[in-house]
C-alpha positions in Angstrom: -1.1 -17.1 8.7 1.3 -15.0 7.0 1.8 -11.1 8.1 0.0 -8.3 5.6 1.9 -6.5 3.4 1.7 -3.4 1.9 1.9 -3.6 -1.6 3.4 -0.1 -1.9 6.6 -0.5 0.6 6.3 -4.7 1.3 6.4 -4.2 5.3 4.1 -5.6 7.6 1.0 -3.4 7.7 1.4 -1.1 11.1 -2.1 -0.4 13.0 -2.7 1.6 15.5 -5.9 1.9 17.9 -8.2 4.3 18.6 -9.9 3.8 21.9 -12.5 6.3 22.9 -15.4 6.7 25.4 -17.4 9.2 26.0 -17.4 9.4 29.7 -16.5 8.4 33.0 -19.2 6.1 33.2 -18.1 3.8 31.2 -14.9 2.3 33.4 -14.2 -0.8 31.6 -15.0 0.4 27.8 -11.6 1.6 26.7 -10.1 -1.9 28.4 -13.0 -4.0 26.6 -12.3 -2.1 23.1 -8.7 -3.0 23.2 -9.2 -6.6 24.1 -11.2 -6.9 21.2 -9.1 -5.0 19.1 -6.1 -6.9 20.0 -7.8 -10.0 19.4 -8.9 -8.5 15.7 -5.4 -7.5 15.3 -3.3 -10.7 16.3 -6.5 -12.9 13.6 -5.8 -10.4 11.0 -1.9 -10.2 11.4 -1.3 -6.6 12.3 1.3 -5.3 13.8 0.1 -2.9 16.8 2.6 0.0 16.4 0.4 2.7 18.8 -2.8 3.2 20.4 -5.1 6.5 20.9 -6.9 6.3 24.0 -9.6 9.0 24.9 -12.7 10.1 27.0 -14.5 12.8 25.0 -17.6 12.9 22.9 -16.7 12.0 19.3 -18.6 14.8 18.6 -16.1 17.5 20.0 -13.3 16.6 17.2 -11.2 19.8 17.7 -10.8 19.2 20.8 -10.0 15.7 20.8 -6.0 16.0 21.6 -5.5 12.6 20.6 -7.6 12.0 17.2 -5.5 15.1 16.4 -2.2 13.6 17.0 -2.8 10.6 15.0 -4.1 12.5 12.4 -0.9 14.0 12.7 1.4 10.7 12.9 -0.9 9.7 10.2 0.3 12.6 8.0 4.2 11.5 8.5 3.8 7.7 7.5 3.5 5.9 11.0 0.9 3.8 10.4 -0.8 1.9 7.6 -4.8 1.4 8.9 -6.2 2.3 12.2 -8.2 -0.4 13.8 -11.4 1.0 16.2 -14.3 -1.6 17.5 -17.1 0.7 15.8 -17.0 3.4 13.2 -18.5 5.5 15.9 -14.9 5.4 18.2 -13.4 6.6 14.7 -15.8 10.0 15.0 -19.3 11.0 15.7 -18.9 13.6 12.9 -21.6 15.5 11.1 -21.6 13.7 8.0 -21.1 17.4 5.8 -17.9 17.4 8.1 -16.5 13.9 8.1 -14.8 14.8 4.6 -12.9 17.6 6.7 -11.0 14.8 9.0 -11.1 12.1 7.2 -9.0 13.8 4.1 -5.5 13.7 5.7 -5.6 10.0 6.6 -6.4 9.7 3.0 -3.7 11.4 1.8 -1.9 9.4 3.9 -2.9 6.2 2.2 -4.1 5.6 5.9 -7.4 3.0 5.5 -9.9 2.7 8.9 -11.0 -1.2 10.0 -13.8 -1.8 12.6 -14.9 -5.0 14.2 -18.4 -3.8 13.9 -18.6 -2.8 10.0 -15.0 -4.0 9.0 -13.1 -1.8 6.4 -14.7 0.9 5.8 -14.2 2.5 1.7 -13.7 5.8 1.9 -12.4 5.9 -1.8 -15.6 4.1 -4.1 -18.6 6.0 -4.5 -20.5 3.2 -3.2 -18.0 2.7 -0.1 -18.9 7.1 0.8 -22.4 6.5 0.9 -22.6 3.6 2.8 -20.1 5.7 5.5 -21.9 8.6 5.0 -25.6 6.6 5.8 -23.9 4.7 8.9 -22.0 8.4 9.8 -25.3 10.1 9.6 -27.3 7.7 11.7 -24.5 7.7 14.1 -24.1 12.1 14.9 -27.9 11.3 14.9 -27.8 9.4 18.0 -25.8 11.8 19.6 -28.2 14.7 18.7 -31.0 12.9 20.1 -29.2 11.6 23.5 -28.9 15.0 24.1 -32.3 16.6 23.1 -33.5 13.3 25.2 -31.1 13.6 28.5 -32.1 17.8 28.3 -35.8 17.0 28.4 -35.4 14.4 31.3 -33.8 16.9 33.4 -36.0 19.6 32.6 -38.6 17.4 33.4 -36.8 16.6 37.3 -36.2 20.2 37.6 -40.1 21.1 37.0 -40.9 18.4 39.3 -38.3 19.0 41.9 -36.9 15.7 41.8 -33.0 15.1 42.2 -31.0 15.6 38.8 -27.5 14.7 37.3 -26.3 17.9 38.9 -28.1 17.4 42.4 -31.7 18.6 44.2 -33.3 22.0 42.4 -34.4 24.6 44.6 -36.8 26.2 41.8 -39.4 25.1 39.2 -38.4 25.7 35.7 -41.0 26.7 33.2 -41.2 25.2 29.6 
């Protein structure tokens, strides 16, 4: 199969890959994610110019050092689409503040492909409410592992049972 090109310069599309877990606890994620992502990129004849590799929530944007730098790279032409296994290793973003990061890959003529929903449309109307529904349900999982993993160690607190952060000495009151 022949390489992509972009229609705008006629060079090989460039990819990059954002690899992202959300903790420690998942060792082999960020290997499995690139694996596939290689795989998706060798079948779909990009060129792999850069990967992104992170353990954060993809909640915690600002503080995501290297979402920000590709944002960045982005921003001075060094890459054509980023490739992530789920819209979810993209961002977990509040769908009110997806526009917010997702503008200056736009700009950039930068387009996001996924294994799990393939490439996304940020540009039809139809294409931004279908990443909006998917972006909402996604931030809403996040919200309510939280609420869920707060109430489960409340609930070993109150009954003195061992928690994520050890025994508790007290009894908490709800």
């Amino acid at each position: 199969m022949a390489p992509r090109y972009s229609t705008e310069n006629g060079r090989p599309e460039r990819a990059v890959l954002i690899l992202r877990r959300s903790g420690d606890k998942q060792e082999t994620s960020i290997e499995d994610q690139r694996s596939a992502l290689e795989k998706y990129a060798l079948d779909h004849n990009y060129k792999i110019v850069d990967e992104y590799v992170e353990t954060i929530s993809g909640d915690r944007t600002e503080e995501r050092v290297e979402f920000l730098r590709m944002r960045d790279e982005a921003s001075a032409g060094k890459f054509d689409v980023i490739l992530a296994w789920d819209q979810d290793r993209f961002g977990r973003f509040d769908p009110l503040d997806a526009g917010h990061w997702i503008y200056p890959f736009r700009q950039a003529g930068v387009r996001l492909e996924t294994i799990a929903q393939g490439s996304v449309d940020w540009e039809s109307l139809s294409g931004q409410l279908i990443y909006s529904v998917e972006q909402f349900g996604k931030n809403q999982f996040l919200r309510d592992l939280s609420r869920n993993t707060v109430r489960g160690m409340l609930a070993s607190a109150r009954e003195g049972r061992a928690g994520t952060g050890g025994h508790f000495l007290v009894q908490f009151e709800c």
